[in-house]
C-alpha positions in Angstrom: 208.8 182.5 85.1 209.1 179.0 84.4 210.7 178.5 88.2 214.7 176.8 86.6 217.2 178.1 87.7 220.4 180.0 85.1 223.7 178.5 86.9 225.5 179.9 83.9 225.9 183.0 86.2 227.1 181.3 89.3 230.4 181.5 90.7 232.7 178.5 90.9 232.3 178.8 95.1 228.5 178.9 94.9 228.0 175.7 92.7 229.7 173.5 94.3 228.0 174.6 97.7 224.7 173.6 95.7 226.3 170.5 94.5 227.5 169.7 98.5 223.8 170.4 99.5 222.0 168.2 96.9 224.3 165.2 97.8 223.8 165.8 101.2 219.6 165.3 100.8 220.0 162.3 98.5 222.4 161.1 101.2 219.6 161.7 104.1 216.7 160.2 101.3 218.8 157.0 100.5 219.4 156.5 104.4 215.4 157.0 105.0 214.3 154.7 102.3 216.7 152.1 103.4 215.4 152.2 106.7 211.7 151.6 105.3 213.3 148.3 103.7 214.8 147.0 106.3 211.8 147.0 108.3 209.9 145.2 105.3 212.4 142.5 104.7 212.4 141.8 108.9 210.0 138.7 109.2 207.2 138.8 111.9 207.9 137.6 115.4 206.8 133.7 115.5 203.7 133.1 117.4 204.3 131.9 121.3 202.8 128.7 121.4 199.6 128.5 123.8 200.4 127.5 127.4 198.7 124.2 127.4 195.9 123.8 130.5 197.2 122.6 133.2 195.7 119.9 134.8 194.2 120.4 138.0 195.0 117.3 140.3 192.9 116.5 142.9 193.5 114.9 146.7 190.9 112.5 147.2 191.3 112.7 150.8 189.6 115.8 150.7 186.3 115.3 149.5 183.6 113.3 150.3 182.6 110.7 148.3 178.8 108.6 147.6 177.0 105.8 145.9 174.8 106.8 143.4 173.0 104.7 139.9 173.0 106.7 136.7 170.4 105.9 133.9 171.8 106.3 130.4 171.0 105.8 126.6 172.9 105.2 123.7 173.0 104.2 119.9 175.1 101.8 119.7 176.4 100.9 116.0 179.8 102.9 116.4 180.8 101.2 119.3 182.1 97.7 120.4 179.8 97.1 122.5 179.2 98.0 126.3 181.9 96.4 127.8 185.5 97.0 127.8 188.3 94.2 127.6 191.9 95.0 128.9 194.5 94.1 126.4 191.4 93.8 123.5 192.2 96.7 121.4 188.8 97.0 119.0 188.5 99.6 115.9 185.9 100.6 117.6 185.5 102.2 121.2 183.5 100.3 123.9 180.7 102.9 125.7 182.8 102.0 129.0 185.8 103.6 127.3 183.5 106.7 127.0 182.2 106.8 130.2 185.0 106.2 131.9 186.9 109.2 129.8 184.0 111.4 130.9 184.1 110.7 134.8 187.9 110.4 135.0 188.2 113.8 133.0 185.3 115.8 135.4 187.8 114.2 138.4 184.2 112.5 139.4 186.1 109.2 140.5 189.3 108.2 142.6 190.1 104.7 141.5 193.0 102.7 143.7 195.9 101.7 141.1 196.3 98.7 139.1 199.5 97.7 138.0 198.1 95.6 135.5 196.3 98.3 133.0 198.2 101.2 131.1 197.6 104.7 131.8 194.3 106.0 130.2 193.2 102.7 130.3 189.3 102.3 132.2 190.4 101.6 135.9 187.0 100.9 138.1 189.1 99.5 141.1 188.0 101.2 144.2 184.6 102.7 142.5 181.8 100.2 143.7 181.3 99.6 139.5 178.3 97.6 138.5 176.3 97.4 135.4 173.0 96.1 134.7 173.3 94.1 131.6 176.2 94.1 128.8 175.5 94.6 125.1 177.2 93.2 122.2 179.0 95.2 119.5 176.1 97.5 117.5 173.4 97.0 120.0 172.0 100.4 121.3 170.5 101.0 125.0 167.4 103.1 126.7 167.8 102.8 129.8 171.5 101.0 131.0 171.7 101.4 134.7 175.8 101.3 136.4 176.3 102.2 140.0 179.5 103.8 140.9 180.6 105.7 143.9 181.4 109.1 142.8 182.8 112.2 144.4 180.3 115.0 146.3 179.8 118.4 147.2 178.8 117.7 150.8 181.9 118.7 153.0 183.9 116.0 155.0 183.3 115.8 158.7 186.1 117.2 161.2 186.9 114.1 162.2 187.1 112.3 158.7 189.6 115.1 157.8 191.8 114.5 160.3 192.2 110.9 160.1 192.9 111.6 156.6 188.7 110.8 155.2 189.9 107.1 154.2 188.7 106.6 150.5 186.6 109.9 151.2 183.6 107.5 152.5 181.1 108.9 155.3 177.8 108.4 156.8 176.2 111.1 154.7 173.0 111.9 157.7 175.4 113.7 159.8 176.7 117.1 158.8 180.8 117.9 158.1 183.1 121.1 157.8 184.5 122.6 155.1 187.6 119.7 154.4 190.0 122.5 153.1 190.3 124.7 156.4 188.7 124.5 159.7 188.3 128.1 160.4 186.6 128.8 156.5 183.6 128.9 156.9 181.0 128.8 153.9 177.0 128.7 153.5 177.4 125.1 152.7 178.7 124.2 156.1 176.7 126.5 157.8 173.5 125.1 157.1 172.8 120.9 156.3 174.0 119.5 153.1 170.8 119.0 151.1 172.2 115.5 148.8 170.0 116.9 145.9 170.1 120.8 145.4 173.5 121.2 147.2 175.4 118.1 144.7 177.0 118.2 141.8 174.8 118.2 138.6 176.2 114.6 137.8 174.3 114.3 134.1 175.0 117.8 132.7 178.7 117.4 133.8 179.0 113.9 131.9 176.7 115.2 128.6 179.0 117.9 128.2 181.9 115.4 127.6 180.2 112.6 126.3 179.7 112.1 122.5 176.0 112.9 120.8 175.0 109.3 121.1 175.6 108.5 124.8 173.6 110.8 127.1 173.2 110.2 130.7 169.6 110.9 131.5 168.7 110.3 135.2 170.7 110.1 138.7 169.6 108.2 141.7 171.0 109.6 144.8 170.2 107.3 147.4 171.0 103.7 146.4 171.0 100.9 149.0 174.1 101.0 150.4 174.7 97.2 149.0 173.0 98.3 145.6 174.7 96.4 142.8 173.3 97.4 139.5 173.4 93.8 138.1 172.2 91.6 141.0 169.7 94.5 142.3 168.2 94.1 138.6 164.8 92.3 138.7 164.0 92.5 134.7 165.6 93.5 131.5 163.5 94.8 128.6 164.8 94.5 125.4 163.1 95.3 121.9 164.3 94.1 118.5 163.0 96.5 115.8 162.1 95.5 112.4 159.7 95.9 109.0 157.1 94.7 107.0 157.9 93.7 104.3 161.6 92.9 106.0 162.6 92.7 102.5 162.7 93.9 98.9 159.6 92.2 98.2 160.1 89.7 95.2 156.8 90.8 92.3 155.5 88.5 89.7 154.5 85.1 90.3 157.8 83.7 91.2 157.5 86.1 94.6 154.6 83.7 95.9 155.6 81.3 98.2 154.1 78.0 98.5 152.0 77.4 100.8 148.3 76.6 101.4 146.6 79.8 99.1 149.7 80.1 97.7 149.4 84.0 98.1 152.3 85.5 100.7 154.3 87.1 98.4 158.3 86.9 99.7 159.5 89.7 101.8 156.6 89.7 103.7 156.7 88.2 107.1 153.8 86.2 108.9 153.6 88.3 111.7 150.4 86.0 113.6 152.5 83.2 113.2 155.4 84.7 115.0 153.1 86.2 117.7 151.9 82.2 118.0 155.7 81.2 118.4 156.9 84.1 120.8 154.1 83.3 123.3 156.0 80.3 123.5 159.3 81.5 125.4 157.4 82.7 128.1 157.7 80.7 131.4 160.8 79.4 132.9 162.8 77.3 130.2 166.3 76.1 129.9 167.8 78.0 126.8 170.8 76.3 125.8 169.7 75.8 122.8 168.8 79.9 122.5 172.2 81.0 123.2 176.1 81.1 122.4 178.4 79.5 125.0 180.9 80.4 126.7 183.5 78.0 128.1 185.4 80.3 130.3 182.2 81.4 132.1 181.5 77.8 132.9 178.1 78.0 133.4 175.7 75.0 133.6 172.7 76.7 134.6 170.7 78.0 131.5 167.3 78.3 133.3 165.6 81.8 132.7 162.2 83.1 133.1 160.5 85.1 130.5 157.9 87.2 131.8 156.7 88.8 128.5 157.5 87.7 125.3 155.4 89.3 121.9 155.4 91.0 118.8 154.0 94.5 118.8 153.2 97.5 116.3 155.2 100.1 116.9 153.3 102.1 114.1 150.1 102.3 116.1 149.9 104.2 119.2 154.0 103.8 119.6 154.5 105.6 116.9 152.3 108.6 117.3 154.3 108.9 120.4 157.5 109.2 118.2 158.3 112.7 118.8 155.0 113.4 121.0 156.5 116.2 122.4 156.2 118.7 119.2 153.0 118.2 119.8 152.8 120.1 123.4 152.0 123.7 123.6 155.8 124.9 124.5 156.9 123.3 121.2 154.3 124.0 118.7 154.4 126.8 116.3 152.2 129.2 117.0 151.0 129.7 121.1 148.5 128.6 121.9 147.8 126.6 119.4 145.2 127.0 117.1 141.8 124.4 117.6 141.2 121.4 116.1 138.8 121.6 113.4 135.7 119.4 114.0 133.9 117.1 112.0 131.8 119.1 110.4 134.3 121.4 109.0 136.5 119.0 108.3 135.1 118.6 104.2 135.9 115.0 102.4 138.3 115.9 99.9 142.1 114.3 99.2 143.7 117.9 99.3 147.2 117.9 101.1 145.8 119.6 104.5 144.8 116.7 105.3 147.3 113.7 104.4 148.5 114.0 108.4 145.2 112.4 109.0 145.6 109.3 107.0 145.8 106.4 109.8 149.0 105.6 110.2 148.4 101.7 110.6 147.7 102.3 106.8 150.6 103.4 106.1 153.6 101.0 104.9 156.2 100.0 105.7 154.7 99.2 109.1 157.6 99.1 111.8 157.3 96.3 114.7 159.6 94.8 117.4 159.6 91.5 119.7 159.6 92.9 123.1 160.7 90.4 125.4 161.4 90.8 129.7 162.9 88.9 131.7 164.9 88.6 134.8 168.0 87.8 133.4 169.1 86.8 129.3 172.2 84.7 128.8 174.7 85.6 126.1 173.1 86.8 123.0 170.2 85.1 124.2 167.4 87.5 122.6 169.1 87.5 118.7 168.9 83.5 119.0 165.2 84.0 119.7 164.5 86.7 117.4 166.3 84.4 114.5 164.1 81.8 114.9 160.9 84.0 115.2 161.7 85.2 111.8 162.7 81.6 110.3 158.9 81.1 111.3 157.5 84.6 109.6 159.1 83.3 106.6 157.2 80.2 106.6 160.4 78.0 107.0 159.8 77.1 110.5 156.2 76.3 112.2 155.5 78.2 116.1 155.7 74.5 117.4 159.3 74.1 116.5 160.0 76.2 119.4 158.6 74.2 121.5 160.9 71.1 120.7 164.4 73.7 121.0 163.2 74.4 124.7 163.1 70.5 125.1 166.6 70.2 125.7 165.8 66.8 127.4 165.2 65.7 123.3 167.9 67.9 121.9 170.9 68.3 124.4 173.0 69.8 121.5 172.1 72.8 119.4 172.5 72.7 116.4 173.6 75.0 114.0 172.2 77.8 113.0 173.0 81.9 112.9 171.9 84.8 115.2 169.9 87.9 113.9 171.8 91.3 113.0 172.4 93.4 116.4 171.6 96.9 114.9 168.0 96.6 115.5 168.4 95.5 119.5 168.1 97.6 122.4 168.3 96.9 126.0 164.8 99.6 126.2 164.7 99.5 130.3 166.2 97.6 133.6 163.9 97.6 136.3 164.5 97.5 140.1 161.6 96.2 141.7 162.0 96.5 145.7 165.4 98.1 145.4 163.2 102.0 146.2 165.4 103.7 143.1 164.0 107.3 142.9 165.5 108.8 140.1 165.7 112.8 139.7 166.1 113.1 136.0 167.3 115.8 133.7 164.5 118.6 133.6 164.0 118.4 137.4 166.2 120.8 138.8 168.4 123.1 137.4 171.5 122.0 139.2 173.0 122.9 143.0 173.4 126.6 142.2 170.0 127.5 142.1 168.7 125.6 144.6 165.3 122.9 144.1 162.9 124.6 141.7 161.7 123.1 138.6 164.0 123.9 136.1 163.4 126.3 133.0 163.9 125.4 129.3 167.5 126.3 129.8 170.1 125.7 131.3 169.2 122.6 132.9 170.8 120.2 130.4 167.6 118.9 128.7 166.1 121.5 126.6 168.6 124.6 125.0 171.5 125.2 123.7 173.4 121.7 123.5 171.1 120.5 125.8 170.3 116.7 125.6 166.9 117.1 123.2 169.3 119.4 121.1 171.9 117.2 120.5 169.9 114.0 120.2 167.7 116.4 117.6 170.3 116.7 115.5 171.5 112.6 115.7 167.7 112.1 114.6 167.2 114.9 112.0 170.6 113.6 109.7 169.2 110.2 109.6 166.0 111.3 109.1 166.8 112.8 106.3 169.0 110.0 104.9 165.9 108.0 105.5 163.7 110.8 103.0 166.2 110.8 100.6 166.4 107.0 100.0 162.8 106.8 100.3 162.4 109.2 97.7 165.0 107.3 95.7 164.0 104.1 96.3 159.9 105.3 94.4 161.6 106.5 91.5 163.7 103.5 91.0 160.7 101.3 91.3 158.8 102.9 89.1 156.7 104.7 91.6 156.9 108.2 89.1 152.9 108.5 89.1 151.4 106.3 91.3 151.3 103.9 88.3 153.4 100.9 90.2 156.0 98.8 89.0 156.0 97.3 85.9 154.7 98.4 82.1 151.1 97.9 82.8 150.8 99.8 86.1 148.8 97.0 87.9 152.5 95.9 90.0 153.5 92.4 87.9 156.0 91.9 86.3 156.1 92.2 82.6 156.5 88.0 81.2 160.0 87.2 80.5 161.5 89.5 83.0 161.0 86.9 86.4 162.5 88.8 89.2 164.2 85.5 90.6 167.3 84.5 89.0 168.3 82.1 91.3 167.3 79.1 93.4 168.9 80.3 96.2 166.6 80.5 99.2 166.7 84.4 101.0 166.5 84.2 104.5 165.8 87.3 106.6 168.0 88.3 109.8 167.7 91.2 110.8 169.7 92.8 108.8 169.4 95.4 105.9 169.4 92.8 102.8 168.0 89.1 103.2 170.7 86.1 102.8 171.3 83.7 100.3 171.5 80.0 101.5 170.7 77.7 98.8 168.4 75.2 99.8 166.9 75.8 103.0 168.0 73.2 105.4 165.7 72.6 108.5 166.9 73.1 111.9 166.3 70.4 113.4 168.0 68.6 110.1 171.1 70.5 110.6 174.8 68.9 112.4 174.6 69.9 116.1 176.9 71.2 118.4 178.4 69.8 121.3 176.8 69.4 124.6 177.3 72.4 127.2 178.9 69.7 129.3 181.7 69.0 126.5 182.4 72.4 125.8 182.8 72.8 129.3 185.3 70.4 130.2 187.2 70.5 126.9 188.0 74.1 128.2 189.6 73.4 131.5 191.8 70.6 129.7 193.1 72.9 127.3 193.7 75.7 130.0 194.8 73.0 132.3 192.2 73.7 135.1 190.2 72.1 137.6 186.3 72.2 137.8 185.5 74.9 139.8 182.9 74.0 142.9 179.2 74.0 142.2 178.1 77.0 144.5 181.0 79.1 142.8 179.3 78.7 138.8 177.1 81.9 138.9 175.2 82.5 136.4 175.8 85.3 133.7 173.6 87.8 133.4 174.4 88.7 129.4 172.7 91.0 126.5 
């Protein structure tokens, strides 16, 4: 059978029972798929929105609080600077803005209030705040040094808790309770605070807030108790980087610069002659005539002693050092690593094994930097002295012109004349002679948990995962490939294809009719990435001066409509 069904038979009765039964399970079938639709056309529940963290305010009165130094380094190109000025908004942050973000964020500090700054805005008031030196807008640092009173592990004595632990300060040799309950009792209070092991792990706590390029590196946890960490300062190192040639060297004929062979091609920088001329600074000079004033310091004393002042190759032995550690067993690629090979095995031939050995004072460009130390630099001191140094490089300035600047008994005003770039500065150390600084850096310890041991590769904020040699890894590896890249671009733009040189004939000259200088214009060097364009080159000594340091002075408090301030109250400034 072909399963229809004949309703030709059916009674009247029984077909429309069939007909009441099929409506009734198209009835039930509509219902069900209407039901199905519904649910489809109902939109999705919106999201909750995240409960935002709440932020966990702290009592100052109960915790302890101590003086410590912390060491840090940055690059500095993206910032304005070290310091920060209320009421001075900058496109750029200062590195106090970060720091302060950092410690205010880990609860580290309790500064009193100042009516006069904003919320969010850096408040030191109440934190003991010093700083070793201040840098200028795109100058990095090595080794900055601020002391700052900071808040501590070690539990507040019974007696400090009841009085209500003013400011949190205590005498740190005696022993406290637990601040948060008398009866609680904890393995910290039962046994005496150890101020290294037992504290908070300062430098991890700031690296993990601070951006790539500012890491804090060392902690000192016992400054004097009148430590300041600019008048406890005894010398500031600073090192100004740069390259030979500094310049696109000019080729042909019209890049020789006269002179007495008639053979320094321009670009290239006399680098005896500037070793001659920074000899020179060292001593105790006044260096007016080395510096930028400013009137509202009202300083009159521009006496400094130089205790060091060269040029040095940082591509000899500095530069092998430049990432020295790869070269230590727990770093290289296969352990242990394999021998040297000696001489004899080593065979004469120019294969590619052995281009790491080429000398690497052959190699160009060569890098170097005027290192200079000194007790104290007044404001952008060092880039006046490195501006001249490289006026005398480029043959426009003899070493013994020096000399007659630091005569300010013969020149009383400075004349004009402009600073070097800051990019290539960097405060490299501050030193505290006498001051007994013993500084536990990162590496040492893993942190209070684990007690004093010497730390492993991890976990102790140096080496691992966003440790500080990661993240500084990575800041180096970008540019260090930027820097391939452009070298590699910068050979095949100058012809550089084969090893052939510049020019048609391959011997570096350039072919007749094509002279390389199209303009009069003398360049003059500054530190920066591309030379400058003055026209004729204008001696300094031949140049309009400025006005004494006595004028500017004086023509300040008349316009601010002050009085000169006492003698003994004109302290010096101690400036990057």
């Amino acid at each position: 059978m072909d399963g229809k069904v004949d309703y030709s038979q059916w009674s009247s009765e029984k077909l429309l029972e069939r007909v009441t039964s099929l409506e009734e399970d198209l009835r039930r079938q509509n219902a069900r798929y209407e039901l199905l639709a519904q649910k489809r056309r109902t939109p999705s529940p919106l999201p909750q929105p995240k409960r935002s963290r709440s932020i966990r305010q702290i009592d100052p009165s109960k915790y302890s609080t101590r003086l410590i130094a912390l060491k840090f380094a940055y690059l500095g190109q993206r910032y304005n600077g070290l310091e920060y000025h209320a009421n001075n908004n900058t496109r750029c942050p200062t590195i106090e803005e970060e720091m302060w973000k950092a410690l205010d964020k880990a609860k580290l500090i309790f500064p009193t209030t100042n009516p006069a700054l904003k919320e969010g805005e850096p408040n030191w008031e109440g934190c003991e705040y010093s700083k070793s030196g201040r840098t200028d807008k795109g100058v990095s640092a090595f080794g900055q040094v601020i002391g700052i009173r900071v808040r501590s592990n070690k539990p507040l004595e019974k007696q400090d808790k009841e009085a209500g632990a003013i400011n949190g300060k205590e005498v740190f040799e005696q022993d406290g309770s637990n601040p948060k309950s008398e009866d609680e009792t904890s393995p910290l209070n039962q046994a005496a605070f150890d101020p290294i092991k037992d504290e908070i792990p300062y430098p991890q706590i700031l690296n993990r807030l601070l951006p790539p390029e500012i890491r804090v590196l060392a902690w000192c946890p016992s400054p004097p108790p009148d430590f300041s960490a600019r008048f406890s300062c005894g010398e500031r190192c600073y090192k100004y980087f740069f390259t030979q040639p500094a310049f696109t060297p000019t080729v042909g004929q019209e890049g020789l610069l006269p002179g007495d062979d008639g053979r320094q091609r321009e670009g290239w920088l006399d680098i005896e002659a500037m070793r001659e001329a920074a000899e020179k600074f060292e001593g105790s000079h006044d260096f007016r005539n080395f510096c930028k004033v400013d009137p509202s310091k009202q300083i009159d004393n521009f006496r400094r002693v130089i205790n060091r002042s060269e040029i040095v190759e940082v591509n000899s032995r500095d530069q092998r050092r430049r990432m020295g550690f790869l070269d230590l067993p727990p770093f290289q690629q296969r352990y242990p690593p394999p021998p040297l090979p000696s001489a004899e095995d080593t065979p004469n031939t120019n294969s590619h094994a052995h281009e790491s050995m080429t000398p690497i004072s052959q190699q160009t460009p060569k890098i170097y930097a005027f290192q200079v130390r000194g007790s104290g630099f007044l404001w952008h001191q060092v880039r006046h002295m490195v501006a001249i140094l490289f006026l005398v490089g480029q043959g426009l300035e003899q070493p013994s012109f020096i000399t007659d600047l630091l005569n300010t008994a013969k020149h009383p005003e400075k004349p004009t004349y402009d600073m070097a770039d800051p990019s290539p500065l960097v405060l490299e150390a501050c030193n505290f002679p006498g001051a007994g600084l013993e500084w536990i850096h990162l590496g040492d310890y893993t942190g209070h948990e684990a007690g004093v041991r010497k730390a492993g590769a991890k976990g102790n904020g140096k080496h691992g995962l966003s440790g500080t040699v990661d993240e500084l890894w990575r800041v180096w590896h970008k540019h260090k490939i930027d820097e391939t890249l452009a070298a590699s671009l910068l050979d095949i733009a100058a012809g550089d294809r084969d090893g052939a040189g510049v020019g048609d004939g391959g011997n570096g000259e350039q072919p007749p009719g094509n002279s390389a200088r199209n303009t009069d214009s003398q360049k003059v060097y500054q530190g920066g990435d591309a030379p400058r364009l003055v026209g004729k080159y204008i001696p300094i000594l031949q140049r309009p001066r400025m006005e004494t340091v006595d004028a500017i002075n004086a023509k300040y408090l008349k316009r601010k409509g002050l009085d000169a301030p006492d003698r003994h109250r004109r302290r010096s400034e101690v400036l990057g």
